[in-house]
C-alpha positions in Angstrom: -8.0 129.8 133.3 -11.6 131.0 132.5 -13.2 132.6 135.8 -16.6 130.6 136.5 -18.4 133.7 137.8 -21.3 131.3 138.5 -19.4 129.1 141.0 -17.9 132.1 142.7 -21.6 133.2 143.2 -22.1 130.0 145.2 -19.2 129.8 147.2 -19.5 133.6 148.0 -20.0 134.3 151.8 -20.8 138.2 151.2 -24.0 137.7 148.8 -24.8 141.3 148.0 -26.1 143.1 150.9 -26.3 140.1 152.8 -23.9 137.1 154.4 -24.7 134.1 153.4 -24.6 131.9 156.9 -24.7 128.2 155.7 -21.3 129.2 154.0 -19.8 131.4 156.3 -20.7 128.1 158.9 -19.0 125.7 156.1 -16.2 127.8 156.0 -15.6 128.2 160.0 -16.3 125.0 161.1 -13.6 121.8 160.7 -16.8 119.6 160.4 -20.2 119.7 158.5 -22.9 117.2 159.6 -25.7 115.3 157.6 -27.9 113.9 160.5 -28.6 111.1 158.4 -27.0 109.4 155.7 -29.8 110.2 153.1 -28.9 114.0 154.6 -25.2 113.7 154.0 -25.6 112.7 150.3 -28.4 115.5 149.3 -25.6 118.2 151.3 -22.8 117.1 149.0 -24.9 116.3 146.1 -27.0 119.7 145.9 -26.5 122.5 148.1 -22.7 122.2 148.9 -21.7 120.4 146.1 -19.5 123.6 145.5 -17.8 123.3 148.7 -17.8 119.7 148.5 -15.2 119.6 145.9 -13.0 121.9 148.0 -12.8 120.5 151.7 -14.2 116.8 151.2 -13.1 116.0 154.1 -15.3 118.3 156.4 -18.4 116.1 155.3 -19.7 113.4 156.7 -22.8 111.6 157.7 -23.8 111.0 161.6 -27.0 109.7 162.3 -29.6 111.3 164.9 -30.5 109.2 167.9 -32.8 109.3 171.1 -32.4 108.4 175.0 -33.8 104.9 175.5 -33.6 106.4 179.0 -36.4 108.7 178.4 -38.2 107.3 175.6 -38.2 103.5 176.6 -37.6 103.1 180.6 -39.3 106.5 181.7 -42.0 107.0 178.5 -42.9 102.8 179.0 -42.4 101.7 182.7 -44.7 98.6 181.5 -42.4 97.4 178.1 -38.8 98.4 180.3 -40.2 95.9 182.7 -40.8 93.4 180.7 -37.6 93.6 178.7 -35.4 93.9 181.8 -37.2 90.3 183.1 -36.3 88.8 179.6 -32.4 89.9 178.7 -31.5 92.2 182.4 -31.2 95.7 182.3 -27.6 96.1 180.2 -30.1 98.2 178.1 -30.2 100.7 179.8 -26.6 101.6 179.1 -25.9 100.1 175.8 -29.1 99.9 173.5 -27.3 96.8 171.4 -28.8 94.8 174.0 -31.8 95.0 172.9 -30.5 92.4 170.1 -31.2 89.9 172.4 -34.8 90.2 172.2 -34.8 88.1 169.3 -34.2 84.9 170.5 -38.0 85.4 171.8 -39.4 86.3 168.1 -40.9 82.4 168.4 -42.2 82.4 171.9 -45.9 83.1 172.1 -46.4 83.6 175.8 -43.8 86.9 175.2 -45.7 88.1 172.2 -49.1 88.3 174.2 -47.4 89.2 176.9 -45.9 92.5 174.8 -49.9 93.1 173.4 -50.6 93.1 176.6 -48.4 95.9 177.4 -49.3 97.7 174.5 -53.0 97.1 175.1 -52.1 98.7 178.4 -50.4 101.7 177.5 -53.4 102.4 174.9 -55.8 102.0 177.6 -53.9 104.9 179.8 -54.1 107.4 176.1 -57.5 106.8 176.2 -58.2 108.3 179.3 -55.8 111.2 178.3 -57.9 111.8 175.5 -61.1 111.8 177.2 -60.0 114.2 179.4 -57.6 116.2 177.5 -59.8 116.6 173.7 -63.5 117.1 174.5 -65.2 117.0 171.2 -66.4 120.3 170.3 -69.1 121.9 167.7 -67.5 124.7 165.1 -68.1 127.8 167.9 -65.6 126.0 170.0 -68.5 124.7 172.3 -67.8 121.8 173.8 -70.9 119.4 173.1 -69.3 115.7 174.5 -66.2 113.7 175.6 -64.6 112.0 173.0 -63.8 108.2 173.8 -61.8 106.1 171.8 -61.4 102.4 171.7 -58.0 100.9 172.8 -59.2 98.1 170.9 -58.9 99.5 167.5 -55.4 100.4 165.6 -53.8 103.6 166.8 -52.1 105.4 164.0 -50.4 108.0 165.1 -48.8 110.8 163.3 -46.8 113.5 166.0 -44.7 116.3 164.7 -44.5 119.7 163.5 -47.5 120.6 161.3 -45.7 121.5 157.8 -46.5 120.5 153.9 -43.5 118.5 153.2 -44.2 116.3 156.3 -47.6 115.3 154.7 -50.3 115.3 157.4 -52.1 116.4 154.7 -52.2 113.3 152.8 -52.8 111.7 155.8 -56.2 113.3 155.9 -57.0 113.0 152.2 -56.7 109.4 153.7 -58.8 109.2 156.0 -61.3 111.3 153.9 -60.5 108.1 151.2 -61.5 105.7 153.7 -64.5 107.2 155.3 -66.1 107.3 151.6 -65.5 103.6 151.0 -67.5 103.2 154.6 -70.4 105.4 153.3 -70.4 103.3 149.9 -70.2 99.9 151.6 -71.2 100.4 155.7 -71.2 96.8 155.6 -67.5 96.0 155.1 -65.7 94.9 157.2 -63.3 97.2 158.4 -60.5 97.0 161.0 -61.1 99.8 163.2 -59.0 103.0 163.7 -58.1 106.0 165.8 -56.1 108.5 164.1 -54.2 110.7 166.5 -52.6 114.2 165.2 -50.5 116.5 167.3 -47.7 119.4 166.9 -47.6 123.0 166.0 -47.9 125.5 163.3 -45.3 128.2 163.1 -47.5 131.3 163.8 -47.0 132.8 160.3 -47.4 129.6 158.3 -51.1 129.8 157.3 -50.8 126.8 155.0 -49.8 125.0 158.2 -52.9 126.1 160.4 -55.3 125.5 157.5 -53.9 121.7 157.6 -54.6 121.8 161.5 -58.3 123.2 160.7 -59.1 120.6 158.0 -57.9 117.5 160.2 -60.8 118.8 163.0 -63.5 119.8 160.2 -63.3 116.5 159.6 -62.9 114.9 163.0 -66.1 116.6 163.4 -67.7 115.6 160.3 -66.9 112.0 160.5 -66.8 111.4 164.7 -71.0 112.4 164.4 -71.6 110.5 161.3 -73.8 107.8 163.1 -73.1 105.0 159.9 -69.7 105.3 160.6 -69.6 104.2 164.5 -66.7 103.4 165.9 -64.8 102.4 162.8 -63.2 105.3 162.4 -62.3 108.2 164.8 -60.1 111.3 164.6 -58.5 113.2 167.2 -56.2 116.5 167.4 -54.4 116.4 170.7 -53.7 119.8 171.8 -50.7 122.0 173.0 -48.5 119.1 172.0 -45.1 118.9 174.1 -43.1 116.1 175.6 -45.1 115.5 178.4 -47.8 114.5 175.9 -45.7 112.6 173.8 -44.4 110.4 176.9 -47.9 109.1 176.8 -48.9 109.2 173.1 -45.6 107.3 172.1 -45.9 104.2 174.1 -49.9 103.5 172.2 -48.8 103.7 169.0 -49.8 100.5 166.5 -49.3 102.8 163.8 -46.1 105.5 163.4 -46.7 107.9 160.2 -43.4 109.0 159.0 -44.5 110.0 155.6 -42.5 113.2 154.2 -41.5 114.0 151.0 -38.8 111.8 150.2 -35.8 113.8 150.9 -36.8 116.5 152.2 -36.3 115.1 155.8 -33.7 115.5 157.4 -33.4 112.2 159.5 -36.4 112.5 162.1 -36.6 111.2 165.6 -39.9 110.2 166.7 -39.5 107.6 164.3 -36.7 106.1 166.5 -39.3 106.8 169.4 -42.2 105.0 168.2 -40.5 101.9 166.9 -38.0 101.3 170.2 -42.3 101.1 171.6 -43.3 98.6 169.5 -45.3 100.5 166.7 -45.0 99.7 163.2 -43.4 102.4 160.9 -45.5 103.5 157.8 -42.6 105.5 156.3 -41.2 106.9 152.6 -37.5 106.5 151.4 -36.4 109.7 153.6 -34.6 110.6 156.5 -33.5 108.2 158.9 -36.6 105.9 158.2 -34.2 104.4 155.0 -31.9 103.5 157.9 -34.5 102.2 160.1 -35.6 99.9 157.3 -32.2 98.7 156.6 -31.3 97.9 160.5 -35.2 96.5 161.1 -35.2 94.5 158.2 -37.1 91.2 157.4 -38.0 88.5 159.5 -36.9 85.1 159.5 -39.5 84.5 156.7 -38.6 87.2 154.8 -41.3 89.7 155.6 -40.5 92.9 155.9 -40.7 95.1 159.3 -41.2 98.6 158.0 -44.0 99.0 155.4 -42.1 101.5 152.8 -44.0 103.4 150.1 -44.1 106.4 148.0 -41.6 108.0 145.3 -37.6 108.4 146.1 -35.8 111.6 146.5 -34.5 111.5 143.3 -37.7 110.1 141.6 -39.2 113.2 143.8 -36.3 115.5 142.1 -36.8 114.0 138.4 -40.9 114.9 139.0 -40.8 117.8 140.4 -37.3 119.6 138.1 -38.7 118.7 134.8 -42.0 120.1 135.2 -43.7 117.6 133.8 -45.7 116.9 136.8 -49.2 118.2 136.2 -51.7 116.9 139.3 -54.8 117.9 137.6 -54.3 115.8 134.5 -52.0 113.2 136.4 -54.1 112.6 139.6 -57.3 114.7 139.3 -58.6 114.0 135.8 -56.9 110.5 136.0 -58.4 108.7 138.9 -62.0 109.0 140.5 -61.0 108.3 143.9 -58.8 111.4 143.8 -61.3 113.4 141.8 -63.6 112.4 144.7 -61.5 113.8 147.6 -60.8 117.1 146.0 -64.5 118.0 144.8 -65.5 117.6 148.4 -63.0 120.4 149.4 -64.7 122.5 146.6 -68.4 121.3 146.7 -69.4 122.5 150.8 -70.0 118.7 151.4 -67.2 118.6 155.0 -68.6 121.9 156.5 -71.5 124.4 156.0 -69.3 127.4 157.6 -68.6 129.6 155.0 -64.6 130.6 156.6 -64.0 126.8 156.9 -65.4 126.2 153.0 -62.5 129.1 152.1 -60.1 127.0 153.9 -61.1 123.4 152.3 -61.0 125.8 148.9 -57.3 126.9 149.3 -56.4 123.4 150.3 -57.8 121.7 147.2 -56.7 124.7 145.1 -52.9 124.1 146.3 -52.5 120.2 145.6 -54.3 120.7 141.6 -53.4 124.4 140.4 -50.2 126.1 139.7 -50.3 129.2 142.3 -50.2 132.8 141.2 -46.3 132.7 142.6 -45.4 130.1 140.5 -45.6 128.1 143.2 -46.5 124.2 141.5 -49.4 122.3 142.2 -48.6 119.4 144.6 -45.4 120.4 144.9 -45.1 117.9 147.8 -46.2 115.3 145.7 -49.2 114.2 148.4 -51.8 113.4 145.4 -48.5 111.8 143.8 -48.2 109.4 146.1 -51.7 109.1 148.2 -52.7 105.8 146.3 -49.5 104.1 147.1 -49.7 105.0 150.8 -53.8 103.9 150.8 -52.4 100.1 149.4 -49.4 100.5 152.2 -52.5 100.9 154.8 -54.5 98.2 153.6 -51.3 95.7 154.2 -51.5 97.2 157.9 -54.8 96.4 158.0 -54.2 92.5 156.9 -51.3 92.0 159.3 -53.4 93.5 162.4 -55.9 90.7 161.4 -53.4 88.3 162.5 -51.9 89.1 166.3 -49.4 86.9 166.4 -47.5 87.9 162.8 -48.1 91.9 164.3 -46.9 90.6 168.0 -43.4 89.7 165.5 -42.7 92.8 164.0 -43.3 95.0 167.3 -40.6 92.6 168.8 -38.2 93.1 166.0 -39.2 96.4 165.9 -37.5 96.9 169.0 -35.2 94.3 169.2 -33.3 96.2 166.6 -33.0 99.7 167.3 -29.7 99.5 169.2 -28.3 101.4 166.2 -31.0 104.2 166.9 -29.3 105.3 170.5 -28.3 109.1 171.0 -25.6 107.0 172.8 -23.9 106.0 169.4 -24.3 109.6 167.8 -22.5 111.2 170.6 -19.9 108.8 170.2 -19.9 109.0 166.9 -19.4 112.8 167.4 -16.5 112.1 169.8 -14.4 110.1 167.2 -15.2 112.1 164.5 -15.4 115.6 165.1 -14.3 116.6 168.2 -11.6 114.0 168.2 -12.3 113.1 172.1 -10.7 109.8 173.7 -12.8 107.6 175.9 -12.0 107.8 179.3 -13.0 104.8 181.6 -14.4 104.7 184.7 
């Protein structure tokens, strides 16, 4: 039988001077765990295909969950109330309850009631804001207090500061938006406040140069007097769950935008929606799942607004090197071309160490780098006009309180699934082979 040297190579443990630890972990453990399904299929499709073929039955695919007991009853005192007066507090114990939320979808008085609540709970982030983020001039001065209005959409993107999860197209966004204010001041434009936290790993410069665009521009377009209130951008600082217990329960708007499959399933997307936000996501992670359990209404309207390229539209683009951003995106449409030659052209910042930054930016999403490194290799020009016609839906719906009040309630009517309550059990059939003990 011919020796596939290859294949040894990839199932070798000892990989020259090095051990390989994924494999020596594949090997030693009795299970190996995708936290979400898209997960499990990428692990037995790509990077343990190998090992796949060999002990099949070690793989499977447990979904992620969260506490509804911290991130529903102790994050939103206001919206456990109100559910507990609706359907009792089984909840608490057994998320499916939540399923019986929807008998409600029709009743008006609940729906305003849950604005209400929501209203609320922005009200209280506004004051965190004011206090917490003072607005601050380039030194680091602070020069006023930033205030928000709870009346405009909160669009909220939390998480660790990294390319693949995109906050970078999520500024190129905003950037988008805040030039089709300057050309038309007169529209009329739903109002938003964009809200950024998490952390850079300390070595990831990349990372902290994402962090410094998103408050160049909250500088740049907070002071621009033709822009008013319509749009406003702030970068919460020293992020931690403390924060997020108060940042969660306002959200209108959850940003789970990664590169499709490059997530591995996500939680705060669980978080957000079990608090009534609506989930701007891409085919990745746990958000597919989300989709699938949140579903349509009873009019056939869809709950989560999903955009963007597929993993394996994302593999196909990005493996055959074909993918060229300056002639694809740059070259090809002006809005884009717009976006980048204001990171080049000194037009978000007259500080010469902030222009290197916008350079290096712009320089990454069009050119190949000197590593070999593709441009856009997280596809955020790729997909940046599909998520700006994804934004303008929100925008419609908000328009129309009721149809928004809807989604929020079968937003969280149907994240039973999404309980850390069903992955440990899940875990306890499946891998540690536990038997439930009553009490």
């Amino acid at each position: 039988v011919p020796c596939d040297v290859d294949r040894i190579k990839r199932l070798s443990i000892i990989d020259g001077k090095d051990v390989n630890m994924a494999r020596l972990a594949i090997v030693g453990s009795s299970k190996v765990n995708g936290v979400s399904q898209l997960h499990a299929r990428k692990l037995i499709e790509t990077v343990f295909s190998d090992f796949y073929q060999i002990y099949p039955e070690k793989f499977l695919g447990i979904t992620n969950g969260v506490t509804q007991r911290r991130w529903l009853l102790k994050a939103n005192p206001r919206l456990a109330k109100l559910i507990t007066s609706k359907i009792g507090d089984k909840w608490i114990i057994d998320l499916s309850h939540l399923k019986e939320l929807e008998q409600f979808v029709d009743d008006e008085d609940f729906i305003k009631e849950l604005i209400r609540v929501k209203l609320a709970n922005k009200s209280d982030l506004v004051d965190v804001i004011e206090k917490r983020n003072p607005l601050r001039d380039k030194t680091g001065k602070i020069v006023s207090r930033i205030r928000v209005s709870p009346n405009s959409i909160f669009d909220i993107q939390v998480k660790r500061i990294h390319e693949y999860k995109r906050q970078l197209m999520n500024a190129l966004h905003i950037l988008m938006q805040y030039n089709e204010i300057k050309a038309n001041p007169n529209a009329k434009i739903i109002p938003r406040t964009y809200i950024f936290a998490g952390k850079a790993a300390p070595g990831y410069k990349t990372a902290k140069d994402i962090i410094q665009f998103i408050n160049i521009l909250a500088r740049k377009i907070n002071n621009d007097p033709d822009i008013e209130d319509k749009i406003k951008i702030v970068f919460m600082e020293n992020y931690n769950v403390s924060l997020a217990e108060k940042i969660i329960p306002a959200a209108d708007v959850s940003e789970q935008i990664s590169t499709a499959g490059m997530e591995a399933a996500g939680t705060g997307n669980n978080k957000f929606a079990m608090n009534g936000a609506l989930t701007v996501g891409t085919w990745d992670g746990s958000t597919i799942e989300m989709a699938e359990q949140i579903g349509q209404d009873n009019k056939g309207e869809e709950n989560v607004f999903l955009f963007g390229k597929k993993a394996e539209e994302v593999d196909i683009l990005l493996q055959n090197g074909n993918y060229d951003p300056k002639r694809d995106m740059y070259d090809k449409y002006p809005e884009i071309k717009q976006l980048i030659d204001q990171l080049w052209n000194n037009e978000l910042t007259d500080d010469n160490d902030e222009q290197k930054i916008l350079w290096s930016i712009a320089d990454r999403l069009v050119y190949k780098q000197e590593d070999g490194t593709p441009g856009d290799r997280y596809l955020v020009l790729a997909d940046l006009l599909a998520y700006r016609d994804t934004q303008h839906q929100i925008d419609d719906l908000y328009r129309n309180p009721k149809a928004w009040g809807r989604k929020m309630l079968l937003n969280i009517a149907r994240m039973g699934y999404f309980s850390s309550d069903r992955s440990i059990r899940e875990y306890s059939e499946k891998v540690w082979d536990l038997k439930t003990v009553e009490t």
